[in-house]
C-alpha positions in Angstrom: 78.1 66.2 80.4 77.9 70.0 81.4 77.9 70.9 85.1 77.2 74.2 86.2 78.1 75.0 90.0 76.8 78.1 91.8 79.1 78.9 94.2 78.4 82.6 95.5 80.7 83.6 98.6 80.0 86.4 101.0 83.6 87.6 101.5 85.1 83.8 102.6 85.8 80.8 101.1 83.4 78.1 102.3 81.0 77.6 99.8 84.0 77.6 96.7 85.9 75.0 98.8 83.4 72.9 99.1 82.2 73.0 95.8 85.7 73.3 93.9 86.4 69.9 96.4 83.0 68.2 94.3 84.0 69.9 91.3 87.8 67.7 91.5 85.9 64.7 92.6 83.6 64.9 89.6 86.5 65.4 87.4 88.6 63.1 88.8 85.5 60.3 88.4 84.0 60.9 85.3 85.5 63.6 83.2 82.2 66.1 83.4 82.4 69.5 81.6 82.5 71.9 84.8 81.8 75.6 84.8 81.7 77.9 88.1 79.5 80.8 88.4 81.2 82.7 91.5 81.9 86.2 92.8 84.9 85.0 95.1 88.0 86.8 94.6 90.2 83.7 95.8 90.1 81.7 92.4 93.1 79.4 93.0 91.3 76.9 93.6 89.9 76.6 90.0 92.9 77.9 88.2 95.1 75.3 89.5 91.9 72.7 88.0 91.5 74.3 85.4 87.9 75.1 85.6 86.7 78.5 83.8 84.4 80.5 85.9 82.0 83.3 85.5 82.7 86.3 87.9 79.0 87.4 89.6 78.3 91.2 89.2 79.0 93.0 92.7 75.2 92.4 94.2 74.3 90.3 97.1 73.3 86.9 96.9 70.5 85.7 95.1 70.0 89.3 93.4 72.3 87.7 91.0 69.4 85.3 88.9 69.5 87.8 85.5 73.9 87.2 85.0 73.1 83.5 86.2 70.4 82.9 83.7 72.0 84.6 80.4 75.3 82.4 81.9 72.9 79.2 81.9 71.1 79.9 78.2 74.9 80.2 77.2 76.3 77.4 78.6 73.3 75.1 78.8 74.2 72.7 81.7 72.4 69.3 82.4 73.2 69.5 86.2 73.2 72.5 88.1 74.7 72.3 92.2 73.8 75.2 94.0 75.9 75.4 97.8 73.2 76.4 100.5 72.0 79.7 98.6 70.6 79.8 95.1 68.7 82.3 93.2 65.3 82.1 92.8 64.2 83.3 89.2 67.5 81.2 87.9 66.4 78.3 89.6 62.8 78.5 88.0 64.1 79.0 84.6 66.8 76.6 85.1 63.8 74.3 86.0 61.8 74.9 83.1 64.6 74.1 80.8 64.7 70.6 81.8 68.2 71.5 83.8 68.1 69.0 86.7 69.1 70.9 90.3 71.1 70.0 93.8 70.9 71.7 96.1 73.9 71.3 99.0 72.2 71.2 102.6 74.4 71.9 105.9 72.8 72.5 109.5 71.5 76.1 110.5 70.6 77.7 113.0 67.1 76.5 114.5 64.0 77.6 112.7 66.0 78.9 109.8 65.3 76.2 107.3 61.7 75.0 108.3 61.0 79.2 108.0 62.9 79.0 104.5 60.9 75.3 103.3 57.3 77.2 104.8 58.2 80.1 102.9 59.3 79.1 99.7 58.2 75.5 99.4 57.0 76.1 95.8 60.7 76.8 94.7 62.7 74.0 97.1 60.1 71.7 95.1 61.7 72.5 92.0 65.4 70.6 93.2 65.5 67.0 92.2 68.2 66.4 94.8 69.1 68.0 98.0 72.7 66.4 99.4 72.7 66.8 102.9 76.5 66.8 104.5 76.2 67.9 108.3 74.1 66.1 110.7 71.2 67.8 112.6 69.0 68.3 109.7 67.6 65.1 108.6 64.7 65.4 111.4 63.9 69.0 110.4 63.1 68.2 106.7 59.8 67.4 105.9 59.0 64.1 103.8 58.7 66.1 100.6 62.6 67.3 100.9 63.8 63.9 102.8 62.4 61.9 99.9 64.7 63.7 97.4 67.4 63.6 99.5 70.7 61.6 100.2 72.7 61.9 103.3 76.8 62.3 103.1 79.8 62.8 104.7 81.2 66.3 105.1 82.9 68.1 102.1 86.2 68.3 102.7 89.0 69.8 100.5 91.5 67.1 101.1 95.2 67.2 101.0 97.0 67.9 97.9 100.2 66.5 99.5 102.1 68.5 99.2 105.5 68.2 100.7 106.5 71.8 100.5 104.1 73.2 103.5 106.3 72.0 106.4 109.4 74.3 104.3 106.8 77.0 103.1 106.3 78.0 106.3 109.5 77.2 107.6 108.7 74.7 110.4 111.3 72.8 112.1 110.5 69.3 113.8 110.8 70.3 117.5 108.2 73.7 116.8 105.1 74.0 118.6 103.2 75.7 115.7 99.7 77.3 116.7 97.8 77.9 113.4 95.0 80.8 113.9 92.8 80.7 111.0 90.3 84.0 110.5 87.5 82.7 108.8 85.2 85.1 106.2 82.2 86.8 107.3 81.7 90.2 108.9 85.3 91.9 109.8 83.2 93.5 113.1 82.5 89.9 114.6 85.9 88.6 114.0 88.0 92.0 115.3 87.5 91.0 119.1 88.6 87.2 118.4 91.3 88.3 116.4 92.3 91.0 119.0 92.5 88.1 121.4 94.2 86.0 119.5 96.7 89.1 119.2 96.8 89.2 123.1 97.4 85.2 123.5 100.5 85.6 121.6 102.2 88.2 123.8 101.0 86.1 126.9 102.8 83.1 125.1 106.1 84.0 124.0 108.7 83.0 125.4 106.8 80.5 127.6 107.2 78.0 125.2 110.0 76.9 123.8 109.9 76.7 119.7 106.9 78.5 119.4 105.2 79.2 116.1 101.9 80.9 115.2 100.4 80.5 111.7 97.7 83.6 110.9 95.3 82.7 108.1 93.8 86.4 107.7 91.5 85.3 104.5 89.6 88.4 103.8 90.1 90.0 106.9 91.7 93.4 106.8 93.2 93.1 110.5 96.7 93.8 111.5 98.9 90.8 112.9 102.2 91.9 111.9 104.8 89.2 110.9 107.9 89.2 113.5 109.9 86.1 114.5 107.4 83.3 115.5 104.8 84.8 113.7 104.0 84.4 110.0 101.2 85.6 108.4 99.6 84.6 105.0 96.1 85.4 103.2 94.9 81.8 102.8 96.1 78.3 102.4 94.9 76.3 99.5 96.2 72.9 100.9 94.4 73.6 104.7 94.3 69.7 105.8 98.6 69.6 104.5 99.0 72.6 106.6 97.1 71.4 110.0 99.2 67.9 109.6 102.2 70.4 110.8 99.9 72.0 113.3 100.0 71.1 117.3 96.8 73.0 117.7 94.6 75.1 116.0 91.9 78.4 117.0 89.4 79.1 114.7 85.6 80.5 114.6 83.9 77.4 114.2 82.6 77.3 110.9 81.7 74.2 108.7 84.7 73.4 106.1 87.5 75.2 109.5 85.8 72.4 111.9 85.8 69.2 109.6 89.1 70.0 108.4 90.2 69.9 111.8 88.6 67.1 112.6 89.8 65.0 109.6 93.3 65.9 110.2 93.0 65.4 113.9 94.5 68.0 115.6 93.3 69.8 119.0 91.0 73.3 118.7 90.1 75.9 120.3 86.8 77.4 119.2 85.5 80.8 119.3 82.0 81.1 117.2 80.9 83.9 115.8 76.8 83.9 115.6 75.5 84.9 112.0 71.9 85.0 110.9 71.9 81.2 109.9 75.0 79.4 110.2 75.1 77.3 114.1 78.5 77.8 114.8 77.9 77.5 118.4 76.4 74.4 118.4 79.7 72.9 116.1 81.7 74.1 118.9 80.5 72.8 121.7 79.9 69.4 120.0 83.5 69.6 119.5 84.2 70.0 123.3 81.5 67.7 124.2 83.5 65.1 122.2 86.6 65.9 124.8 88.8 67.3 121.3 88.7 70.7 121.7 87.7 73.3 123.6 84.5 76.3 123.1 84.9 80.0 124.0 81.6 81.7 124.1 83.9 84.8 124.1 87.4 85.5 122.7 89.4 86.2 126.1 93.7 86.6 125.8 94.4 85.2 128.8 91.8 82.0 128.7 93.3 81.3 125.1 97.1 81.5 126.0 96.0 78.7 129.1 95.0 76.9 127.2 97.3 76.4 124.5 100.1 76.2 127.7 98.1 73.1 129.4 97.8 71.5 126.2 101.6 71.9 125.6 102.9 71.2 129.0 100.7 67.8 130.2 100.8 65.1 128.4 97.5 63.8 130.2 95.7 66.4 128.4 97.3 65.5 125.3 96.9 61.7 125.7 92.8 62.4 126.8 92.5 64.2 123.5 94.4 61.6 121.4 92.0 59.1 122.6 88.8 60.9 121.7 89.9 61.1 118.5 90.0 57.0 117.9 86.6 57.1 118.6 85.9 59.9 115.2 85.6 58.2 112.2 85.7 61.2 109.4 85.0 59.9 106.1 84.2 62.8 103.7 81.4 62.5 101.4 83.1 64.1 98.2 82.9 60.6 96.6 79.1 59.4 97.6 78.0 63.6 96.0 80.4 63.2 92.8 78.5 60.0 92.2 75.0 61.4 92.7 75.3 63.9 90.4 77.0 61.9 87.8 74.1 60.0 87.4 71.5 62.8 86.9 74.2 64.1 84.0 73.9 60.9 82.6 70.6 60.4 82.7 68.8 60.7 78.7 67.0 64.2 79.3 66.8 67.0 76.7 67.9 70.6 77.8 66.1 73.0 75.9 67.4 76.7 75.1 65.1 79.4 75.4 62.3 79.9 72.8 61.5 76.2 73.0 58.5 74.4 74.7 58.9 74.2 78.5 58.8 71.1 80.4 55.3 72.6 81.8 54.0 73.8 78.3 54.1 77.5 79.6 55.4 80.8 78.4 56.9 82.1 82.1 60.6 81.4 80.7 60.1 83.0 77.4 58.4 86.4 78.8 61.3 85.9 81.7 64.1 85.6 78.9 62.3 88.6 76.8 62.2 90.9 80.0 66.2 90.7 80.2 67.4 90.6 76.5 68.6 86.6 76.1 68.1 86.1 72.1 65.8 83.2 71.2 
């Protein structure tokens, strides 16, 4: 039971966490034969599973479908999951193979998706299933795509429990430990929130007693130099094991940041950084509107370092938080996708290898596999 994930990263994390999270669950549930075909450069997460993965030649997403489609005529998958972005020409051939595809949905920004489904509706009709994990969407999608699709619970890389973080990071029971985590995406956008992040240090130290603040840089190239208080690390592969040891957290406010936090209930403040489709905006201010955490519109020092004090010194403000919490029930949808997709791999359906009839009886694939060298 072959299953091929496409999991194509700008310069973060997000879509190889959530898919290396399905890809364990899978595993875990049913043993499936998993491949990745990624051009992230943090590949811990399928080392440590023991997944093999295809590296993506340096070219921006979606200009990737000739590497995908030699990768797929190699490998020859039954199930192909493709995290929010996919390539068009490997989709098609993928398609006419007999290869089922998933596509993962999360929310966007407003008129993104029903531009994208107007657009291209020929191609989104060649997914047999879309798996839909963040609300908003479900009364954007038109019949066509709602009929084909099931409706989960956030992916979430859970905890690996593991009871090394608390000494990794050496954190002592009576710390107040502030974890700052960068997100991916465009260095430009996240300079001024990281400069302020910078700033609400200096404002806190030695205003609190037993302070600690955790910088998860990720791919940024910004300079938070370690000193005492402060320790600095690339990324964190167990992120929900890390936040249990958190008071509170800042963060942009991007999907897998935001339900992490959520799951592990601690307190954020969020800063979001707009992007061309990603509604970070409207995560955060959900998130405030919840009473759990707080939204800046912009990053500001001084407006940070307040808020982390209030937080730390009144325990009203910590108790009003605490109870908006009991009201969040976060249960992650890993499980319901793992399932969904076992089932198409173990439906009967022949895969065929190029040079052999087409579902549709046509010749597209064939002149397609011709035009970039795959041997019948």
């Amino acid at each position: 039971m072959k299953a091929l994930f496409y999991s194509i990263n700008g310069i973060g994390l997000g879509h190889l966490s959530r898919t290396s999270a399905i890809a364990k669950q899978m595993i875990d549930d049913g043993g499936a034969d998993i491949k990745f075909f990624t051009k992230s450069d943090f590949n811990l997460f399928l080392e440590d599973m023991g997944v093999p993965f295809v590296k993506s030649p340096p070219v921006g997403i979606g200009d990737d479908s000739e590497a995908f489609i030699h990768l797929v005529n190699e490998y020859l998958p039954k199930v192909i999951i493709y995290d929010n972005f996919f390539p068009h020409g490997g989709l098609l051939y993928a398609n006419s193979r007999g290869i089922r595809n998933v596509l993962i949905l999360r929310n966007k920004k407003k008129g993104f998706i029903e531009k994208e489904l107007s657009d291209y509706g020929d191609v989104y009709a060649k997914f047999d299933l879309f798996v839909v994990t963040e609300d908003g969407l479900k009364d954007r999608l038109p019949e066509s795509v709602l009929e084909r699709s099931i409706f989960t619970g956030p992916i979430i890389r859970e905890s690996v429990r593991d009871n090394n973080v608390a000494k990794r990071y050496g954190i002592k029971e009576d710390d107040f430990v502030v974890c700052f985590t960068c997100g991916g995406g465009s260095n430009s956008k996240r300079l001024p929130v990281f400069n302020a992040v910078k700033g609400a240090w200096e404002e806190l130290k030695g205003k609190i007693d037993g302070l600690k603040f955790i910088v998860l840089r990720g791919p940024f190239s910004g300079d938070f130099p370690e000193s005492e208080g402060i320790i600095v690390k690339e990324f964190e592969k167990d992120m929900t094991g890390l936040l249990a040891h958190c008071d509170i957290v800042i963060s942009h406010a991007g999907y897998n940041t935001v339900n992490e936090i959520i799951l592990s209930k601690k307190p954020s403040i969020l800063i979001p950084v707009d992007s061309k489709d990603d509604c970070q905006l409207d995560r955060a201010m959900n998130v405030e509107k919840t009473g759990i955490g707080w939204c800046l519109k912009e990053p500001d020092s001084k407006h940070i370092a307040s808020l982390v004090k209030e937080f730390h010194d009144k325990p009203r403000v910590r108790e009003g938080i605490r109870k908006a919490f009991e009201s969040i029930n976060v249960v992650p949808g890993n499980k319901e996708v793992s399932d969904a997709i076992l089932r198409l791999l173990k439906e009967e359906r022949d895969v065929l290898k190029l040079g052999k009839s087409c579902n549709n009886n046509c010749v597209c694939c064939e002149e397609l596999g011709n035009k970039i060298g795959i041997e019948k």
